[in-house]
N, C-alpha and C positions, 0 to 999 in steps of 0.2 A: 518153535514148538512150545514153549514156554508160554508164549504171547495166547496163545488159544487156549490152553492148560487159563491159563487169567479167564479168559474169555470166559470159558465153560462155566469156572467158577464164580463170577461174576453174574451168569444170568441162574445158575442154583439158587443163588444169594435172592435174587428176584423171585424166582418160581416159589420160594418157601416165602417169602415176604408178603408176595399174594395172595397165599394159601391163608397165611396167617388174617391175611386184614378179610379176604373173606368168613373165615370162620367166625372174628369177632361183628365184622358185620351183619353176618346172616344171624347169629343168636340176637343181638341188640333187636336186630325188626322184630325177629319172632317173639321177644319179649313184649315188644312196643304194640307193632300190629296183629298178633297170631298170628294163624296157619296160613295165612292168604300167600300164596307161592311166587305169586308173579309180583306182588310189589316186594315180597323178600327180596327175589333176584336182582330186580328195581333197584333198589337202596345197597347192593352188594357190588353191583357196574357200577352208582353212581361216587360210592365211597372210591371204587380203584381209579377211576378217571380223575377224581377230584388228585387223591394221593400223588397220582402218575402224574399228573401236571404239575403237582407242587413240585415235586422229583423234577421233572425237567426245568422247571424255572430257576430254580434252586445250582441243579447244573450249567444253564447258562449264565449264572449270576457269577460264577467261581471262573467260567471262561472270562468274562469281560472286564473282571477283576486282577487289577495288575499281579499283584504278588500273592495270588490264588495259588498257583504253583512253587511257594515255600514248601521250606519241606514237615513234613506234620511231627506233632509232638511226640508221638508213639512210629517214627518212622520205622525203626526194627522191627516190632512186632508188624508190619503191615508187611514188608519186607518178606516176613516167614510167612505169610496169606497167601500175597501177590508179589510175584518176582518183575514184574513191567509195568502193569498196569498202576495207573497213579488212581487216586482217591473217585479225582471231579469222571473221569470215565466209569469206576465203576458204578458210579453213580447214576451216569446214564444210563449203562445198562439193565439196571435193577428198576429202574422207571419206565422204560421201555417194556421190560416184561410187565410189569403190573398194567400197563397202557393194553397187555396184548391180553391178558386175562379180562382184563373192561370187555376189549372187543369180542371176544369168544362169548364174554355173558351174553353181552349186546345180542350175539347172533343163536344164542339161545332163545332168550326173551319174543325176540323174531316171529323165530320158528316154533313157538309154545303158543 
């Protein structure tokens, strides 16, 4: 039960992660290029795909890395956050939702 309790919280940790980088990315365009809508959206998919890929590369980096799985310097406090889940996963899963936030704009842009 615990282990999904992580989970849950894990992909919250993403859904407000992606909320965030789009809010600062959609101001930045609107600064840069005005009102034009479709390239706001443009430049707000392209920021979270770039991000979300950085996030997964970054997670397979900590897999293929021998003593990735030390234990972290602030292990107590992460301990009170997450009771199972180690670092490098929820790692993944907060790049995984920002990858699913791309793709939902993605299929706005689409259909706009």
């Amino acid at each position: 039960m615990s282990y999904f309790k992580d989970i849950i919280k894990s992909l919250m940790v993403g859904i407000i992660v992606s909320l965030v980088l789009i809010i600062i990315s959609g101001l930045c365009s609107i600064l840069v290029n005005g009102n034009n809508i479709k390239n706001t959206l443009d430049i707000m998919k392209n920021t979270l795909f770039i991000i979300g890929a950085f996030g997964l590369l970054l997670f397979s980096g900590f897999i293929l890395k021998r003593d990735s799985r030390r234990s972290l310097i602030y292990e107590k406090q992460w301990k009170e956050k997450f009771k199972i889940i180690q670092f490098q996963n929820v790692l993944m899963f907060i790049a995984i939702m920002i990858l699913c936030f791309g793709i939902i704009l993605d299929r706005i842009i689409y259909y706009f």
